[in-house]
Steps between C-alpha positions, in 0.01 A plus 500: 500500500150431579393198719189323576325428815156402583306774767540228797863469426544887476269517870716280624839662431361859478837657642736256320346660142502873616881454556539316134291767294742741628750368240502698224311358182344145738104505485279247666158380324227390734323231402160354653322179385766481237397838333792831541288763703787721597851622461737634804763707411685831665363837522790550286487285274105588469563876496725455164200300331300779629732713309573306211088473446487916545756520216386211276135718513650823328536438145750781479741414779509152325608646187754763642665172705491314156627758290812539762573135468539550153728755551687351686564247279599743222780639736334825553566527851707759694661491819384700830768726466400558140135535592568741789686736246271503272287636764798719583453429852 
């Protein structure tokens, strides 16, 4: 959920949005003179678009992720149990 405040609104209750960003998916856009300038969110939240961005920026991680999707959706998945032997651990 993202909401929408304007920078003296987010001054003025500073504390009030560092508690709601700590909800998991809420963002808060910053806007001044009408125009969004910023976005609050968690350190989590910002660490997995950190991550998401690092993934999205190797070609080849995007297509091993891809071509697992589609195998899933064949049915050619195995359990753990059936991964771990084939391992033989």
């Amino acid at each position: 959920m993202t909401k929408t405040v304007t920078a003296s609104q987010a001054r003025n209750n500073f504390f009030a949005i560092l508690r709601e960003i700590k909800t998991p998916g809420v963002s808060i856009v910053i806007t001044y003179e009408g125009h969004p300038e910023g976005v609050l969110m968690s350190v989590e939240e910002f660490e997995s678009w950190q991550e998401t961005l690092d993934i999205m920026s190797h070609p080849e991680e995007v297509a091993a992720i891809e071509e697992g999707m589609r195998e899933k959706e064949r049915g050619e998945v195995v359990t753990l149990e059936e991964f771990k032997k084939n391992l033989s651990l």
